[in-house]
Backbone atoms as SQL, in Angstrom:
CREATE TABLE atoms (id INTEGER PRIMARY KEY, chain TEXT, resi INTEGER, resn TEXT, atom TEXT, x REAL, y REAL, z REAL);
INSERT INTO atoms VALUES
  (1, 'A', 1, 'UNK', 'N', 60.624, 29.660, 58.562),
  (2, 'A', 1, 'UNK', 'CA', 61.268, 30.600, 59.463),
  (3, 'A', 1, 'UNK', 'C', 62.456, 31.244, 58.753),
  (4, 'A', 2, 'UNK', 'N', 62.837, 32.253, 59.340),
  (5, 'A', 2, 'UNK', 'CA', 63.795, 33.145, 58.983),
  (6, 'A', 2, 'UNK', 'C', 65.665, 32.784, 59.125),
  (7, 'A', 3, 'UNK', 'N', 66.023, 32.997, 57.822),
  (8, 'A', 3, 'UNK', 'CA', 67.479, 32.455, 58.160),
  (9, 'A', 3, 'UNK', 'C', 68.375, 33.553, 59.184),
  (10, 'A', 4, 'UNK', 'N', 68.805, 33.313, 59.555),
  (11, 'A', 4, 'UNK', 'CA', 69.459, 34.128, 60.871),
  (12, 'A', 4, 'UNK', 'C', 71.168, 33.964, 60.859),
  (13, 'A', 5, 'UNK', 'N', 71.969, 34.988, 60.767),
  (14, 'A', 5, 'UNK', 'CA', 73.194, 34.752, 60.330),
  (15, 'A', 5, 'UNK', 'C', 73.968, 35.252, 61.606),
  (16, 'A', 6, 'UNK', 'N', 75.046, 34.865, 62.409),
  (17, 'A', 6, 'UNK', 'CA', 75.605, 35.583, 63.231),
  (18, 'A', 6, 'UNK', 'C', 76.957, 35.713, 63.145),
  (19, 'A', 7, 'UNK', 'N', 77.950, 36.625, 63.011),
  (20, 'A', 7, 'UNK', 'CA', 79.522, 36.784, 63.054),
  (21, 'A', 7, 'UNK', 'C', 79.514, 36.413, 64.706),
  (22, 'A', 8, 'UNK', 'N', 80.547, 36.310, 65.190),
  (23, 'A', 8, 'UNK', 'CA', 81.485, 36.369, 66.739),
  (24, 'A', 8, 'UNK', 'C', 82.530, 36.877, 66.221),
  (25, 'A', 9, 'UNK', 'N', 82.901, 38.411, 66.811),
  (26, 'A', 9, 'UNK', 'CA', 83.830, 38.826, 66.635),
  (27, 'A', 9, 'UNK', 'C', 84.533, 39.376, 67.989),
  (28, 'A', 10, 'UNK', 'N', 85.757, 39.491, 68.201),
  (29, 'A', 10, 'UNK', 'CA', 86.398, 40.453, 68.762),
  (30, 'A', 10, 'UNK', 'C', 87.095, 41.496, 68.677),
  (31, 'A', 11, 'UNK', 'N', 87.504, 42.644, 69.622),
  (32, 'A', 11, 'UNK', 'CA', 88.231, 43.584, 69.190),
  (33, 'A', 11, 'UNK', 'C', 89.854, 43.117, 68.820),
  (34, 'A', 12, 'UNK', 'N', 90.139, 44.141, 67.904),
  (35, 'A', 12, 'UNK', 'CA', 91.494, 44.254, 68.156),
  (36, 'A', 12, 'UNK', 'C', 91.975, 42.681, 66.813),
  (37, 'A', 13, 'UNK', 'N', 91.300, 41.741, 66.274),
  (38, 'A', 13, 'UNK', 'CA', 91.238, 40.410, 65.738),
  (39, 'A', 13, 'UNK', 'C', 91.251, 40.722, 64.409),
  (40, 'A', 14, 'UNK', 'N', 92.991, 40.613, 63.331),
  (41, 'A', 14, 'UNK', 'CA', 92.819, 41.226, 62.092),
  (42, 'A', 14, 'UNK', 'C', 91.944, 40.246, 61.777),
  (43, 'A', 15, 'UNK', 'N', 91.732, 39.147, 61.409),
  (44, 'A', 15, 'UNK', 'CA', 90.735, 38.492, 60.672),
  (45, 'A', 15, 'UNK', 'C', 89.187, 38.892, 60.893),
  (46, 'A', 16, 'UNK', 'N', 88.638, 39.116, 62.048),
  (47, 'A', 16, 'UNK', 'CA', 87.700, 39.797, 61.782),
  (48, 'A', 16, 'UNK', 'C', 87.220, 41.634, 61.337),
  (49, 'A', 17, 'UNK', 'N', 88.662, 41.947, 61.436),
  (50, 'A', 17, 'UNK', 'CA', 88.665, 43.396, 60.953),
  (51, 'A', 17, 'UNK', 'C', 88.695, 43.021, 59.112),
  (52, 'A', 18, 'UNK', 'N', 88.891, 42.155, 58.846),
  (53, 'A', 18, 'UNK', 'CA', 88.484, 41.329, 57.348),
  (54, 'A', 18, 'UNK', 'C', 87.557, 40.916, 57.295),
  (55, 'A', 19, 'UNK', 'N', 86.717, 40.056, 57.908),
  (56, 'A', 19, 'UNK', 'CA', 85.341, 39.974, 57.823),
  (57, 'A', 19, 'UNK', 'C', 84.563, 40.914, 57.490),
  (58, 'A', 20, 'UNK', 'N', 84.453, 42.197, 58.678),
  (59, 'A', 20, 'UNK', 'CA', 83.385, 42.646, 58.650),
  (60, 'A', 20, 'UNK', 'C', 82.837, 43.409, 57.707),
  (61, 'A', 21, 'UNK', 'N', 83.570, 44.006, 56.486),
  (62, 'A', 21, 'UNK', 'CA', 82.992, 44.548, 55.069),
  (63, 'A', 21, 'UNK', 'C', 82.266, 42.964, 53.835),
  (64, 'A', 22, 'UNK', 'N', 83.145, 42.107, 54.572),
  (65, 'A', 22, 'UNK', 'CA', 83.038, 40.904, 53.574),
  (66, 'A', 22, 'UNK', 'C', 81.047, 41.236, 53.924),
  (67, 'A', 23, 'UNK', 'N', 80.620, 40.421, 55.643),
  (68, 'A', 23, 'UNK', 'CA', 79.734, 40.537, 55.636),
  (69, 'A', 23, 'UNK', 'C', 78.650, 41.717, 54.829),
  (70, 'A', 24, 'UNK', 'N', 79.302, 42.883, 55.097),
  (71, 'A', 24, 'UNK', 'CA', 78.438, 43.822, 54.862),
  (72, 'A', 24, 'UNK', 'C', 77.868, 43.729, 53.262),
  (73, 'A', 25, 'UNK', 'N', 79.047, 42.839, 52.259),
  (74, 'A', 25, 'UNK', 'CA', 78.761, 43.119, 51.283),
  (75, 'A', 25, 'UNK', 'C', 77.441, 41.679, 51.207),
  (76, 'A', 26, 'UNK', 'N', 77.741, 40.869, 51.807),
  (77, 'A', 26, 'UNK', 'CA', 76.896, 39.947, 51.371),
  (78, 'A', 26, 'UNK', 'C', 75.327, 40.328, 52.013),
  (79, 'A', 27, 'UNK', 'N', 75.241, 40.924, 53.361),
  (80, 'A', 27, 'UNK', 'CA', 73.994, 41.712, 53.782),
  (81, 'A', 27, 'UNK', 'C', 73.324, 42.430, 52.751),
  (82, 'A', 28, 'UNK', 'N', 74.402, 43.643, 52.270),
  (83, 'A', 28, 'UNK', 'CA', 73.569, 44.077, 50.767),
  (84, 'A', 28, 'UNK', 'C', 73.002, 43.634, 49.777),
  (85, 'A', 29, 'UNK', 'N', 73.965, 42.459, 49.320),
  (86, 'A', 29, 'UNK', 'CA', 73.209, 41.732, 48.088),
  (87, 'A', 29, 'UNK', 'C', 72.426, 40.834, 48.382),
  (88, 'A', 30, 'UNK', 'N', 71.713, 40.194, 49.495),
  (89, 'A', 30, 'UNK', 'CA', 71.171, 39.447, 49.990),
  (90, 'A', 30, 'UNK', 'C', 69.994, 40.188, 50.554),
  (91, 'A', 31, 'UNK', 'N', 70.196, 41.397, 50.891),
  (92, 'A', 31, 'UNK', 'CA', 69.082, 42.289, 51.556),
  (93, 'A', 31, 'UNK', 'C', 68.723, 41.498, 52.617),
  (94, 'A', 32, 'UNK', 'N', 69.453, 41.109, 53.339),
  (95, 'A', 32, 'UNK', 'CA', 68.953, 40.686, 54.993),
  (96, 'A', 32, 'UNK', 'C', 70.550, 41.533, 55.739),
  (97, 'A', 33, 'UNK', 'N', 69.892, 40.633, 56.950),
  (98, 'A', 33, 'UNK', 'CA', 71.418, 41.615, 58.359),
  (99, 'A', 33, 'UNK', 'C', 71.863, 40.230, 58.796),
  (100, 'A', 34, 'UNK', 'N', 73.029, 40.731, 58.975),
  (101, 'A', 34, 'UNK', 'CA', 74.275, 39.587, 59.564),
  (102, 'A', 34, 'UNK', 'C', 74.064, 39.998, 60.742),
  (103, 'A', 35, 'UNK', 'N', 73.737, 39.862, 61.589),
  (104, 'A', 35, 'UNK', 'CA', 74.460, 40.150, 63.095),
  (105, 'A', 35, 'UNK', 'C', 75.999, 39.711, 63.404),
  (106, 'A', 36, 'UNK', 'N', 76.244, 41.280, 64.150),
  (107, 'A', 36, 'UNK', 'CA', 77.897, 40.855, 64.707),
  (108, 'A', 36, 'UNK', 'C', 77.789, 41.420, 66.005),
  (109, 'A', 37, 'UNK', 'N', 78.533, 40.002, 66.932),
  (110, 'A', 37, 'UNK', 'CA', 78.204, 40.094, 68.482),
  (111, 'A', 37, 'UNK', 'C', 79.490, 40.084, 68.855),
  (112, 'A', 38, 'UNK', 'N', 79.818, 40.678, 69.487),
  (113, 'A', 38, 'UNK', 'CA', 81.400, 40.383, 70.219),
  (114, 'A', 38, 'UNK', 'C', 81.104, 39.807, 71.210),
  (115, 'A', 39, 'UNK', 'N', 82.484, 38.178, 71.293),
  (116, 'A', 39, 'UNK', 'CA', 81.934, 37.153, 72.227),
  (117, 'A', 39, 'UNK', 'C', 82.671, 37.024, 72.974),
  (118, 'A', 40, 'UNK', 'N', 83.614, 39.129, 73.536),
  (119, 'A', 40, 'UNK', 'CA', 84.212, 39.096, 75.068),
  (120, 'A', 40, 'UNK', 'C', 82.890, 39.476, 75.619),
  (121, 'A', 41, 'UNK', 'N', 82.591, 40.365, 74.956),
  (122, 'A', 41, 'UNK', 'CA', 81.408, 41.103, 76.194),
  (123, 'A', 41, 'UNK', 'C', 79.949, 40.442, 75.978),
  (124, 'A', 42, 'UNK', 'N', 80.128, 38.954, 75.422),
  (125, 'A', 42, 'UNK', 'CA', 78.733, 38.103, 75.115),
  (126, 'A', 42, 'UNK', 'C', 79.643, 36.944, 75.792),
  (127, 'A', 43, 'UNK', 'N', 79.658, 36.838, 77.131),
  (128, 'A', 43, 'UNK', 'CA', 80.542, 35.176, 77.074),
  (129, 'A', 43, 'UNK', 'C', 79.058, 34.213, 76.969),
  (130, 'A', 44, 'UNK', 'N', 78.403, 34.160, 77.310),
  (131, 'A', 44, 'UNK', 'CA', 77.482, 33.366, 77.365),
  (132, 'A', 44, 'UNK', 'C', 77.624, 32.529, 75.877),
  (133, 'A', 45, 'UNK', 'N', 77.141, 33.329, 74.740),
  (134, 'A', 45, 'UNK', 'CA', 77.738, 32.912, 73.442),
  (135, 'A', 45, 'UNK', 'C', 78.799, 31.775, 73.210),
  (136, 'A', 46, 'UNK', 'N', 79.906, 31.801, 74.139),
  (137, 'A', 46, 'UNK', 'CA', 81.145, 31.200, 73.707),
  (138, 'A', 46, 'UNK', 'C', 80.854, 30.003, 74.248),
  (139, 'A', 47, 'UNK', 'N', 79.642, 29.368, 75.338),
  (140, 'A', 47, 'UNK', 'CA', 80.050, 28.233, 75.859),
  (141, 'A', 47, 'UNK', 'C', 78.505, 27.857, 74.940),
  (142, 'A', 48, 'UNK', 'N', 77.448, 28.586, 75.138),
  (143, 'A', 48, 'UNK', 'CA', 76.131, 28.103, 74.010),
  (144, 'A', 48, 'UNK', 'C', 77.058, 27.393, 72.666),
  (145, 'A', 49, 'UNK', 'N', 77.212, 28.108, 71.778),
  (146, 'A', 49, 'UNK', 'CA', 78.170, 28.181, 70.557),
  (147, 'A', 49, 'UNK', 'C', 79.329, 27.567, 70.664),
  (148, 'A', 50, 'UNK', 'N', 80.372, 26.710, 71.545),
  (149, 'A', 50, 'UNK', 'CA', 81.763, 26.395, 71.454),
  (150, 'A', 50, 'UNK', 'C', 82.111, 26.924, 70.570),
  (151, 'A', 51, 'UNK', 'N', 82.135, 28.341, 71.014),
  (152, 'A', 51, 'UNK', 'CA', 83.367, 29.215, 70.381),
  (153, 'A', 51, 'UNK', 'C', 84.895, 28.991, 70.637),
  (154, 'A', 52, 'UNK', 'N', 85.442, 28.766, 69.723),
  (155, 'A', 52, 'UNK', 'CA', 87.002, 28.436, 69.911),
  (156, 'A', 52, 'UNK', 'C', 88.345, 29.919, 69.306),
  (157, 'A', 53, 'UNK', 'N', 87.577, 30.547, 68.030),
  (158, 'A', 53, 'UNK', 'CA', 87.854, 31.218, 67.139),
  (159, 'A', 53, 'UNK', 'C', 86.970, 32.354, 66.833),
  (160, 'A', 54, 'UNK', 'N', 87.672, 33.211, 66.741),
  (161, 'A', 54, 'UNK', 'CA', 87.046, 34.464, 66.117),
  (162, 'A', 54, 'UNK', 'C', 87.841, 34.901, 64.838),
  (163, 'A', 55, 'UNK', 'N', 87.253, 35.494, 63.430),
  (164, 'A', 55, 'UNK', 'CA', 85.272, 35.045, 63.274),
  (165, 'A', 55, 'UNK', 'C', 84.959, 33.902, 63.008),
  (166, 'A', 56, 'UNK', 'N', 83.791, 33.781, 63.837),
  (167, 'A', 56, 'UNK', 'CA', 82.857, 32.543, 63.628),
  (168, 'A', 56, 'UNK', 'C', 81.686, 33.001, 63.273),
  (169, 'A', 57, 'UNK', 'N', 81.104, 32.173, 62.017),
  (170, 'A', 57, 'UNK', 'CA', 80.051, 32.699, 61.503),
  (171, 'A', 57, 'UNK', 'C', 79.003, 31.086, 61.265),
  (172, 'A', 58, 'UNK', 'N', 77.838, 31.884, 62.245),
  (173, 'A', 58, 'UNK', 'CA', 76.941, 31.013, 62.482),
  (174, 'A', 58, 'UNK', 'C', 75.969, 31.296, 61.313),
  (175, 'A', 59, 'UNK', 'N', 75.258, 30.107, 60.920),
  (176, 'A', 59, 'UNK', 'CA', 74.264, 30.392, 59.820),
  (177, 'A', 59, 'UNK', 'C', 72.664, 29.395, 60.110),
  (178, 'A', 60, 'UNK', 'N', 71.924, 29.829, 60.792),
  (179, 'A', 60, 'UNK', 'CA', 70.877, 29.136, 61.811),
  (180, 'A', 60, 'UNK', 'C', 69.430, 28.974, 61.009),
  (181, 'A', 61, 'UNK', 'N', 68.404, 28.233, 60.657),
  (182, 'A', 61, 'UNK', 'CA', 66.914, 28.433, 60.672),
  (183, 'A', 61, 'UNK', 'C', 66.527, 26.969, 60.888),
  (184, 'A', 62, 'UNK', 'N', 65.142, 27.724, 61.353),
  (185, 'A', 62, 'UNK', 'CA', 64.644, 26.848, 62.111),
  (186, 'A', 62, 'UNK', 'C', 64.860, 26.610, 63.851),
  (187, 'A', 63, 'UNK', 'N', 65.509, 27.303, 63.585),
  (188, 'A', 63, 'UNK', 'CA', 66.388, 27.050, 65.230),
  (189, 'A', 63, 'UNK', 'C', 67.497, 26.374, 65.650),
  (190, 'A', 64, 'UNK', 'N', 67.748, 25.821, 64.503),
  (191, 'A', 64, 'UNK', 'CA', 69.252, 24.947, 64.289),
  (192, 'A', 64, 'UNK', 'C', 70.458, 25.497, 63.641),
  (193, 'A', 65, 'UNK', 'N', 71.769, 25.286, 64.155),
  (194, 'A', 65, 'UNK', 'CA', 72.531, 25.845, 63.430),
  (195, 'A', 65, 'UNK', 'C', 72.717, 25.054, 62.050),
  (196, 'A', 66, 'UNK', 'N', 72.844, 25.228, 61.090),
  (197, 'A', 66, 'UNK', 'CA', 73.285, 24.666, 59.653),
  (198, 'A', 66, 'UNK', 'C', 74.549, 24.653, 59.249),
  (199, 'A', 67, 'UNK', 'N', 74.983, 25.882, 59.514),
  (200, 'A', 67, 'UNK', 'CA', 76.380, 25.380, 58.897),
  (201, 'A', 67, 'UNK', 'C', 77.024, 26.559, 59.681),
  (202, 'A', 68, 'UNK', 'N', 78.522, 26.211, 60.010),
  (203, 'A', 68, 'UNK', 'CA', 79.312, 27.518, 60.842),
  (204, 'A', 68, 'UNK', 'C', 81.099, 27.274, 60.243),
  (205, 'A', 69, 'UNK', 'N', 81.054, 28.773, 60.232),
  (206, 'A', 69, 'UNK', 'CA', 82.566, 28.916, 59.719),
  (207, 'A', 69, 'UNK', 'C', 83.241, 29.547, 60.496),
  (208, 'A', 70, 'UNK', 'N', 84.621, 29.076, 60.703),
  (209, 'A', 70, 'UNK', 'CA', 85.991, 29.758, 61.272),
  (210, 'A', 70, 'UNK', 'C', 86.970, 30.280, 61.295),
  (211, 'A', 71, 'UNK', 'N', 87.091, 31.241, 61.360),
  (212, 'A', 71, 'UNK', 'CA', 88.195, 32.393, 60.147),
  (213, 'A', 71, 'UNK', 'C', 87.284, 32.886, 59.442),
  (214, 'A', 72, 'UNK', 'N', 88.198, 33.727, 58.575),
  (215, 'A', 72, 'UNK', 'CA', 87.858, 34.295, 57.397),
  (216, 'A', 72, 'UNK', 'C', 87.129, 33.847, 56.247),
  (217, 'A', 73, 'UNK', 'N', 85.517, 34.027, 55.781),
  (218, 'A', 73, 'UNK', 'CA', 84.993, 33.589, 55.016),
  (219, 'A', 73, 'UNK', 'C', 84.797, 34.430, 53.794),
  (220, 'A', 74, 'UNK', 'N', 85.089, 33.997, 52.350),
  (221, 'A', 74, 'UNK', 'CA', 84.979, 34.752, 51.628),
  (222, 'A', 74, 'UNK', 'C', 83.744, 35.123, 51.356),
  (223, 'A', 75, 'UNK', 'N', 83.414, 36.300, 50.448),
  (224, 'A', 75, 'UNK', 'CA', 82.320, 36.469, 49.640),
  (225, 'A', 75, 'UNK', 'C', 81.457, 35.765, 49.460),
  (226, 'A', 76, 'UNK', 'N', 81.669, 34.731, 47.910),
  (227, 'A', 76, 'UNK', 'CA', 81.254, 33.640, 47.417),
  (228, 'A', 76, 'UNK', 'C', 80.816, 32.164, 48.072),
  (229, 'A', 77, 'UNK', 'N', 81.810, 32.376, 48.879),
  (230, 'A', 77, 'UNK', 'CA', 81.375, 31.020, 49.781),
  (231, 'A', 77, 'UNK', 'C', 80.122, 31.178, 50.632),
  (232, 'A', 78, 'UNK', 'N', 80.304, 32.455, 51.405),
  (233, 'A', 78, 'UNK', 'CA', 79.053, 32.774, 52.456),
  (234, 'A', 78, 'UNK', 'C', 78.335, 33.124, 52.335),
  (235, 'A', 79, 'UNK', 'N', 77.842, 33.925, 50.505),
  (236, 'A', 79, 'UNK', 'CA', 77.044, 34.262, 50.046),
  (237, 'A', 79, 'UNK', 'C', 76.095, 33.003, 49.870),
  (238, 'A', 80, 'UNK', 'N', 76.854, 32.109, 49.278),
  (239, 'A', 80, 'UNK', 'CA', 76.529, 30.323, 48.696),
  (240, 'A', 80, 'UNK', 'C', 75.804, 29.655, 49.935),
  (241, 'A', 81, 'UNK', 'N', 76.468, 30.103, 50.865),
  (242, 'A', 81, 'UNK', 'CA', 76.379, 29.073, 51.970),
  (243, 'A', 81, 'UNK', 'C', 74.481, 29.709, 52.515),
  (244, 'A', 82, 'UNK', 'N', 74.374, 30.985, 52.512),
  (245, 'A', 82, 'UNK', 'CA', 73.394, 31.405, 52.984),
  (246, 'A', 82, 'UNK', 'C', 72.072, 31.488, 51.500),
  (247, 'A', 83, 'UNK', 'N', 72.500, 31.474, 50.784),
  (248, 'A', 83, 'UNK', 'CA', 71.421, 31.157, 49.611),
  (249, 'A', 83, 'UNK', 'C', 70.699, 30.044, 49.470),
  (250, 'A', 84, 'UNK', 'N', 71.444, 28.806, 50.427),
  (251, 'A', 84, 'UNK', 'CA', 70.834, 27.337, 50.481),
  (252, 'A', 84, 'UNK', 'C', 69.494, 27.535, 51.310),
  (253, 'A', 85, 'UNK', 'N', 69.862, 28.648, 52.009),
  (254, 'A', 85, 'UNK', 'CA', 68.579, 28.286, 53.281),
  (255, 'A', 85, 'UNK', 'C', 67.665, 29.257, 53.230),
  (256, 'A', 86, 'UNK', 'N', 68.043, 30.383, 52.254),
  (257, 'A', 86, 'UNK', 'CA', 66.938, 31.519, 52.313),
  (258, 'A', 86, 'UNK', 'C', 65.361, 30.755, 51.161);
């Protein structure tokens, strides 16, 4: 199955106004899509997910989450982190 990546972001949240190119760059070199959900107008998300923090970056296959980060994730790390499972 397909690795499945998700940000939680909100408006207005400098750290995810930092994220979201990070992602974009790793979408490119990876040639897959990050999804980014904002988890005011997704609450459902926040109690599925115990969302505490925004960004949170979910990294899922199989149907399980694998690994999830809080704050700001660099490049290298989330590039790393998602290369384990593709």
């Amino acid at each position: 199955m397909a690795v499945h990546v998700i940000c939680f972001f909100q408006p207005g949240c400098m750290g995810c106004m930092e994220q979201s190119p990070i992602n974009y760059e790793v979408a490119q070199a990876l040639r897959m899509d990050i999804e980014e959900i904002d988890a005011i107008k997704n609450p459902l998300y926040i109690k599925q997910y115990s969302l505490k923090a925004t960004p949170t970056i979910i990294i899922e296959k199989d149907g399980s989450v694998r690994e999830r980060f809080e704050g700001v994730v660099h490049r290298e790390q989330l590039e790393g982190a998602i290369r384990k499972y593709l």
